[in-house]
N, C-alpha and C positions, 0 to 999 in steps of 0.2 A: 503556409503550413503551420498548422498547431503543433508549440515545443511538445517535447517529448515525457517535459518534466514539469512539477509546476507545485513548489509549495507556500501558501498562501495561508491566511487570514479570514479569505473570504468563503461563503459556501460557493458548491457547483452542483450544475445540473448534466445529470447524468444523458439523457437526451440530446443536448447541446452537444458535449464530449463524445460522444458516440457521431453525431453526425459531422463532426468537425472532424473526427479521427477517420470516419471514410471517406469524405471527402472524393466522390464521383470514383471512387477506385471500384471500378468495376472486377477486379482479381477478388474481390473481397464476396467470401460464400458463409462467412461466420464471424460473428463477433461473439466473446465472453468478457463478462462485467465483475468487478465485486466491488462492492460497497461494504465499508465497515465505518459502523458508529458507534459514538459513547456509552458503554453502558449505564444503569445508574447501580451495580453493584458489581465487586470484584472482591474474591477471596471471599467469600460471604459478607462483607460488610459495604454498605450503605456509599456509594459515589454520588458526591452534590456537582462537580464537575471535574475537570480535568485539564492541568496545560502543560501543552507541549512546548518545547523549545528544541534549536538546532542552531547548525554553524552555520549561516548563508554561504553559498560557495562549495562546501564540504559536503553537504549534503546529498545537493542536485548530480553533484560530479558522481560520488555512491550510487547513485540512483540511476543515471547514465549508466554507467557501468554494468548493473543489472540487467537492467532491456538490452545491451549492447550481449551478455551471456544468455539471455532468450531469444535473440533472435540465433545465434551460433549452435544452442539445442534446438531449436524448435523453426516448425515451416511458417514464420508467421511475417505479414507486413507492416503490421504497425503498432506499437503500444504506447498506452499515454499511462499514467502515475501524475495522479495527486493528491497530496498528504497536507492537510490542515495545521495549522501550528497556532500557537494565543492559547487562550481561553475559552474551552469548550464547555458544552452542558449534555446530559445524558440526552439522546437520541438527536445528534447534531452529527452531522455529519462530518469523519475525519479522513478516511480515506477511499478512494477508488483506485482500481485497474483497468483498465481495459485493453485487450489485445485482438486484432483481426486479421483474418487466415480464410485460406481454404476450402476449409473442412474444418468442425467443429473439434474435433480430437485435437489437433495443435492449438487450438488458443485457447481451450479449456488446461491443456497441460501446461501451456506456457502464462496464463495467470494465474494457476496455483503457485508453480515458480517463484514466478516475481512477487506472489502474499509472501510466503513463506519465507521467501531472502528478505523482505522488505521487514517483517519481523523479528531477524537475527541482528540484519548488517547493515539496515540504515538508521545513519545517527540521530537519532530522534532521544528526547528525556523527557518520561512523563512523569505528572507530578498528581497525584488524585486526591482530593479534598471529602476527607469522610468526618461523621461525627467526632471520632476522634481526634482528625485537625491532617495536614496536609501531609502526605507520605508519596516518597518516590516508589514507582513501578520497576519491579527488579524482573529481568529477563528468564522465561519458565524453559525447564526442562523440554519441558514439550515442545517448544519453538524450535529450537533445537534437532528434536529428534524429527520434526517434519524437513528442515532444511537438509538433514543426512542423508533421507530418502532421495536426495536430487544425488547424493555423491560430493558433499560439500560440508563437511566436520565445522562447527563452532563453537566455543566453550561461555557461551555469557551467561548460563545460571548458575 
């Protein structure tokens, strides 16, 4: 069985992850995906690349914790998270979800979910490298107000 969690260095392929995460599980009548990659601009200014850093141990456990609060909201059987960390470049791939269920209604609501916590309350620090020279990514209001809509208050902007 493919972990649950998995942050890494290296890229993934979306294909791969999807077929390893159903793995013959015939229960399985939907799968929902996201992919999210580097931009090469933020705040209107110019991103040459971007690196992430985290606590090993700290992070996966967070992340656990997650998918462990998606499956307790949602009808789903399995989801995988994995989140990129180093040194990335704009359209590099940094993060995916994937969740598989039922019916399309619960793993499309339960990887909204897990973006949207993943964006509040996993500990990740990004650092983006613009013309002007390298500046930390401070946590948006908006993150925030998508993670509230689950019933889940965070104050990180």
């Amino acid at each position: 069985m493919t972990s649950r969690v998995s942050i890494q260095t290296f890229d993934f392929n979306l294909a791969t992850e999807i077929e390893a995460l159903r793995a013959g599980d015939q229960r399985v009548g939907a799968v929902c995906s996201f992919i999210g990659t580097v931009r090469d601009r933020n705040d209107g200014n110019a991103i040459s690349a971007m690196e992430l850093e985290h606590y090993p141990g700290m992070t996966e456990k967070a992340i656990e914790a997650m998918i462990d609060e998606a499956h307790r909201r949602f009808e789903i059987y399995a989801a995988r998270v994995i989140h990129r960390v180093g040194l990335l470049q704009p359209l590099d791939q940094i993060v995916m979800v994937a969740v598989t269920s039922s019916h399309r209604g619960q793993s499309f609501q339960a990887c909204e979910f897990l973006m949207d916590y993943l964006k509040t309350q996993a500990p990740f620090w990004k650092k983006e490298q613009t013309p002007d020279g390298a500046r930390w990514v401070d946590a948006r209001v908006s993150d925030d107000a998508a993670l509230a809509k689950w019933g889940i208050r965070a104050s990180n902007a």
